[in-house]
C-alpha positions in Angstrom: 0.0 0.0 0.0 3.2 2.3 1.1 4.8 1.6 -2.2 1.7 2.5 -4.3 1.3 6.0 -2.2 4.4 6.8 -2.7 4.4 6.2 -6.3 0.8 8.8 -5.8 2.8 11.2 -3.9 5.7 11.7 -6.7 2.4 12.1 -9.3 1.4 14.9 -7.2 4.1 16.8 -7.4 4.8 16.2 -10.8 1.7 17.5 -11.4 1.9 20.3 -9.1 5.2 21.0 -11.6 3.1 20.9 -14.6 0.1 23.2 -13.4 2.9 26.2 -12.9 4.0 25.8 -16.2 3.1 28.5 -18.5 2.4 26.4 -21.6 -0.2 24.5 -19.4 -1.7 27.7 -18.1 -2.3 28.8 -21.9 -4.2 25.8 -22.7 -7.3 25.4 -20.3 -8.7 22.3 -21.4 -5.5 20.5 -20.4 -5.3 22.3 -17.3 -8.8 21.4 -16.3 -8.1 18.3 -16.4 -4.0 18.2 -14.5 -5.7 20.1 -11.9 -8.7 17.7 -11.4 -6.2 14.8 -11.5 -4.7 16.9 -8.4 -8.2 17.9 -6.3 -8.6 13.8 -6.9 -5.0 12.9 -5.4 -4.7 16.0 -3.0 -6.5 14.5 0.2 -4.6 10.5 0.1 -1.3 13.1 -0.2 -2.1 14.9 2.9 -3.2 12.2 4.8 0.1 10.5 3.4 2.2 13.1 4.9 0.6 13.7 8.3 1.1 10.0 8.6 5.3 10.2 7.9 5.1 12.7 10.4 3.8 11.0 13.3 6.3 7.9 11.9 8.6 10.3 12.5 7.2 11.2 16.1 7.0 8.0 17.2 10.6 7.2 16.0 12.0 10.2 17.9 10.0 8.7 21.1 11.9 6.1 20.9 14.7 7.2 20.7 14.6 9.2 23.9 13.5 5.8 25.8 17.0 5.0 25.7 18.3 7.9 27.7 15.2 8.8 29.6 14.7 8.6 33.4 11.7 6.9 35.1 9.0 9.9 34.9 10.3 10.8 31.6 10.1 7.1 30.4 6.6 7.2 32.0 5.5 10.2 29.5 7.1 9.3 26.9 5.8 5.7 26.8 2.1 7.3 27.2 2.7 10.2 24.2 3.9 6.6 22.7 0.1 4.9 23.2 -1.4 7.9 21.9 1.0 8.1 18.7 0.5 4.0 18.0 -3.2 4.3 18.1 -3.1 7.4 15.7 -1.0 5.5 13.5 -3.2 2.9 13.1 -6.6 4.9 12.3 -4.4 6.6 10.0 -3.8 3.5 8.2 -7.2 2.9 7.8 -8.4 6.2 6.7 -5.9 6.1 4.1 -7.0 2.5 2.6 -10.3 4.2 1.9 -9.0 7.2 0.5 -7.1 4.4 -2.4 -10.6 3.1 -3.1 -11.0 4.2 -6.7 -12.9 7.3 -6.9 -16.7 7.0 -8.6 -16.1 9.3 -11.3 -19.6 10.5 -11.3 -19.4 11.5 -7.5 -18.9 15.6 -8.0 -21.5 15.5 -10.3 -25.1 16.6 -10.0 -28.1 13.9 -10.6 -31.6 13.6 -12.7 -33.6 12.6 -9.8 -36.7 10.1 -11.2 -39.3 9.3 -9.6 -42.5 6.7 -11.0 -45.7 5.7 -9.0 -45.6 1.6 -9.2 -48.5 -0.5 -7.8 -51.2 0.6 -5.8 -52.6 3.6 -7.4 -53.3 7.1 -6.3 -51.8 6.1 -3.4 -48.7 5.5 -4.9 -48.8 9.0 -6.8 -49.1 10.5 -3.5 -46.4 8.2 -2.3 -44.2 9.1 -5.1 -45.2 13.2 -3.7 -43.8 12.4 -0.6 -40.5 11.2 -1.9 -40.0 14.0 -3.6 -40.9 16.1 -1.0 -38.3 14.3 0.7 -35.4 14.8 -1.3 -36.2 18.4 -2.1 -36.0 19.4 1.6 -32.9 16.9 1.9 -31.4 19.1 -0.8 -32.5 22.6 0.2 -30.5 21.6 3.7 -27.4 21.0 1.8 -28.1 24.0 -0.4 -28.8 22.4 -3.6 -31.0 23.4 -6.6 -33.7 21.3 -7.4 -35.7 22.0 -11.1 -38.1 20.0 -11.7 -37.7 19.0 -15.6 -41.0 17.0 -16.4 -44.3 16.1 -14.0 -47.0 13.9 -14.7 -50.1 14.5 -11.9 -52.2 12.2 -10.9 -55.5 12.6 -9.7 -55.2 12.8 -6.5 -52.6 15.4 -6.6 -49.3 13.0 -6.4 -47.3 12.3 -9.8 -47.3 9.2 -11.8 -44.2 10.5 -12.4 -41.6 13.5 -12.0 -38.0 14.0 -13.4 -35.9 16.9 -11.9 -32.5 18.2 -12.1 -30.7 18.9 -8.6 -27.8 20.6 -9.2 -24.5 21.0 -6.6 -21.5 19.5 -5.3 -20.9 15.6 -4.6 -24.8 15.2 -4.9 -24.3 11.9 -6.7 -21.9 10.8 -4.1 -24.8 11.0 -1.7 -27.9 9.9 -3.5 -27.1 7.6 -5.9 -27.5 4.5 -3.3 -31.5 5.6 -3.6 -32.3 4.3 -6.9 -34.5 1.4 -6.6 -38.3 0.1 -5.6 -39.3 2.2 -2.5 -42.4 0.3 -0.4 -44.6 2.2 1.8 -47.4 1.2 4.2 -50.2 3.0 5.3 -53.5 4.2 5.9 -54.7 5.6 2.8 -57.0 8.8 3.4 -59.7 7.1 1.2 -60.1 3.8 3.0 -63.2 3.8 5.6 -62.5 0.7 6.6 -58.9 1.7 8.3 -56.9 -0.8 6.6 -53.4 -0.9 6.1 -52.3 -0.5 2.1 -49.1 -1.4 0.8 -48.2 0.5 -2.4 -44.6 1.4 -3.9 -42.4 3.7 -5.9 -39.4 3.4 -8.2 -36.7 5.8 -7.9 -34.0 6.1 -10.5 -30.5 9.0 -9.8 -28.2 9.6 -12.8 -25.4 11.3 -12.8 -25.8 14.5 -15.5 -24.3 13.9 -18.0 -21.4 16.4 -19.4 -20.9 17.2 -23.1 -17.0 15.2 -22.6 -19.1 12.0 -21.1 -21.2 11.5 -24.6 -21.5 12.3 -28.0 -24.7 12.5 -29.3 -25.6 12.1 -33.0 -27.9 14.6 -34.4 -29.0 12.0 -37.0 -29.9 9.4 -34.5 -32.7 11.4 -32.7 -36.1 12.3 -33.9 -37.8 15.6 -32.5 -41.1 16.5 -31.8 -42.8 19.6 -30.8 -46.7 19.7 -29.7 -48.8 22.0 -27.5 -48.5 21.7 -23.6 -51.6 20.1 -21.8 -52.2 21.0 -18.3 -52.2 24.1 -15.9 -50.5 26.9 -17.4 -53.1 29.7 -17.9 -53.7 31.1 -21.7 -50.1 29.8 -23.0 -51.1 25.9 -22.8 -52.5 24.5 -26.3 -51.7 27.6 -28.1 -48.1 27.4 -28.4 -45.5 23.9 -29.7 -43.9 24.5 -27.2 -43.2 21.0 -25.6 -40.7 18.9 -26.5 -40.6 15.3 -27.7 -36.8 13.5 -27.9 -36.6 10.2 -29.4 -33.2 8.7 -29.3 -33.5 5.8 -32.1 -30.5 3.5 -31.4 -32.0 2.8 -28.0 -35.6 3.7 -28.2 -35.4 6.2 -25.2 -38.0 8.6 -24.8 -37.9 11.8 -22.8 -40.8 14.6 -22.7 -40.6 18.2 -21.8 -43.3 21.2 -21.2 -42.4 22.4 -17.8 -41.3 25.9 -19.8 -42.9 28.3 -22.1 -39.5 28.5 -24.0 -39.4 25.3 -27.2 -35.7 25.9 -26.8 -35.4 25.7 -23.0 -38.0 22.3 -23.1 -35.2 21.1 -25.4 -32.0 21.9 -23.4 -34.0 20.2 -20.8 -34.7 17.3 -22.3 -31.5 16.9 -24.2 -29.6 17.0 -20.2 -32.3 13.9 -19.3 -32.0 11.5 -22.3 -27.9 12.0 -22.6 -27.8 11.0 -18.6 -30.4 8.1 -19.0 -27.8 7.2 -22.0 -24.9 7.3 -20.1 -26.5 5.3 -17.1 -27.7 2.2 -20.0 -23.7 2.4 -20.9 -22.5 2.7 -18.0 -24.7 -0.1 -16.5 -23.7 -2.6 -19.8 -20.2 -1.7 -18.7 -20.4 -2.6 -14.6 -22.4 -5.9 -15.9 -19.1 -6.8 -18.0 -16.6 -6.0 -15.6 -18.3 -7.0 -12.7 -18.2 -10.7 -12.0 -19.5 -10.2 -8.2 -22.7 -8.1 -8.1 -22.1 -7.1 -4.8 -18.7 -5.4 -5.9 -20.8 -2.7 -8.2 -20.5 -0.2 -5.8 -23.9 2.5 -5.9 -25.4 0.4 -9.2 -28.7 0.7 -7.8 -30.7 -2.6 -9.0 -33.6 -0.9 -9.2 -36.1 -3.7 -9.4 -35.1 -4.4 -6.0 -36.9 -3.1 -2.4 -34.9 -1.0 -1.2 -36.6 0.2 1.5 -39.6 0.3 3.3 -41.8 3.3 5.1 -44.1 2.2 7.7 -46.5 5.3 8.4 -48.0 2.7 11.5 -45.2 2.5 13.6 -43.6 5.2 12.5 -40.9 3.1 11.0 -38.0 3.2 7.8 -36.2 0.2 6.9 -33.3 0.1 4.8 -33.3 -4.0 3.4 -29.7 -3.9 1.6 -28.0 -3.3 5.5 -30.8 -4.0 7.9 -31.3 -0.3 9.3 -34.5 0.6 11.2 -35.4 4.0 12.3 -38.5 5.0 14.5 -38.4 8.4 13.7 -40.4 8.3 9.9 -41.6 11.6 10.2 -38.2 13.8 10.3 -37.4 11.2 7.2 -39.8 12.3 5.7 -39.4 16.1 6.2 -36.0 15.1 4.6 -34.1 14.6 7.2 -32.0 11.4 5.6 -28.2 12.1 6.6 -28.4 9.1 9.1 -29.1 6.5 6.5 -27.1 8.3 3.6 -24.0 8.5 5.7 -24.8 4.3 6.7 -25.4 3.0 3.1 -21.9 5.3 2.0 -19.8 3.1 4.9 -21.7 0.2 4.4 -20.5 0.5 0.5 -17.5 1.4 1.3 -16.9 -1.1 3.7 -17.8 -3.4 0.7 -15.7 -2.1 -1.8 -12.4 -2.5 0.6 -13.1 -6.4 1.6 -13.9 -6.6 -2.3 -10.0 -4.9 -2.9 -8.9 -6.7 -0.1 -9.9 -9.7 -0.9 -8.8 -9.5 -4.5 -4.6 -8.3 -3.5 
């Protein structure tokens, strides 16, 4: 492991080298990328270097066991505990900080979500998931845009596709896509029984212009009038936005704006991030023998999870989390079991590497 952050640590510099050099400057693209490479390698290095310096500590300590008297021996052998111990976690941190890096992680997500069985309920279901993740990303400061919204009759959504937009938010939701289960009371049933219904939820990474290449000649556009609310503009304008991608059949609306041009944009950021999560999915299923070693693939015909409105309960299925506190979840209060899938994964990941040395 030593050798291997060693071999990092001389990369960093080198690049370090590179980003000062004036031809480098002049060309951006290729700085852009030198100086990602760096962000990417900059906290192992750190943590590299605090670690030779407490080698160094403890080495000095020592040392000066040698020479020392009894009380000195006595202090130094206890500065000597602490040292050891910080050694170790140090170790540790730094075999997670190898773990190759998701590149998608800094990126920003299309958040999709679909009513599954049970009916209005599971519009209204699909609502409250939303809900959900909208507050969870207005705490963290993140844009949500809602791209495309079907309602349902009950005032839920068969379905709705937004954009949420920030730092690292695919490093923190992409371990939600999959069949979410809830159970409940509907408001409708007289009877007070207890209705299971579900939801699927899907999080791409956006996709960026570099990640795919689009051909013009393999889409087929549509424009039509917008149904829905939307006051005198609505049917009397083509200003919706039909993308067809014909290679793989994908299909993505928009009508959320008044502008044609800024449905398009819209839908263009959707279908190339649903394209890049079929390739990227056809690539993980080749290079991944073990299915459990696909770190955040999000089999999303799987439960995931499940919300008990009864007893107040959420439970998390992949790692056996339970938490009696469903309504701050649902007010989108979800660090607890987004920080516990992320260790859980990466706990995974580092047997998988371990495993495989």
């Amino acid at each position: 492991m030593f050798d291997k952050i060693a071999d990092l640590e001389r990369r960093f510099e080198e690049l370090e080298s590179l980003l000062a050099d004036p031809a480098v400057l002049a060309n951006q693209g290729e700085f852009r990328k030198l100086n990602k490479e760096l962000s990417g390698l900059a906290p192992l290095i750190a943590a590299f270097r605090n670690y030779k310096k407490v080698l160094a500590e403890i080495a000095d300590n020592r040392g000066l066991l040698a020479e020392a008297d009894r009380e000195m021996r006595e202090m130094v052998e206890a500065e000597l505990v602490v040292l050891e111990n910080r050694e170790t976690e140090m170790e540790e941190a730094m075999k997670f900080l190898l773990l190759p890096k998701d590149p998608n992680d800094d990126k920003s997500v299309i958040l999709e979500i679909r009513a599954g069985t049970g009916g209005d309920e599971a519009g209204l279901f699909s609502a409250d998931l939303f809900r959900m993740y909208s507050r969870y990303a207005e705490s963290n400061r993140w844009k949500v845009e809602i791209i495309s919204a079907s309602e349902s009759e009950k005032g839920g959504f068969k379905e709705v596709v937004a954009l949420i937009e920030g730092a690292g938010v695919y490093s923190r939701l992409k371990y939600e896509s999959g069949a979410h289960r809830v159970q409940r009371v509907p408001e409708t049933e007289a009877q007070g029984r207890i209705h299971t219904s579900a939801c699927t939820v899907a999080v791409l990474p956006e996709a960026e212009d570099i990640d795919i290449d689009i051909n013009t000649a393999d889409l087929k556009i549509d424009v039509y009038r917008s149904s829905g609310a939307g006051g005198q503009h609505v049917n009397t304008t083509d200003s919706a936005v039909r993308i067809t991608h014909l290679p793989t059949g994908i299909v993505v609306a928009c009508q959320e704006e008044r502008s044609q041009i800024k449905n398009r944009a819209k839908a263009m950021k959707v279908l190339k991030s649903r394209i890049l999560d079929v390739l990227t999915t056809e690539q993980n299923s080749k290079m991944a023998a073990d299915r459990k070693s696909q770190v955040g693939s999000g089999d999303r015909s799987e439960r995931i999870r499940t919300y008990n409105y009864p007893q107040g309960r959420m439970t998390d299925h992949r790692i056996g989390l339970t938490l009696y506190r469903l309504d701050s979840i649902m007010a989108g209060d979800i660090s607890e079991i987004v920080d516990a899938l992320r260790t859980h994964y990466q706990m995974e990941a580092l047997k998988a590497q371990s495993e495989a040395a």
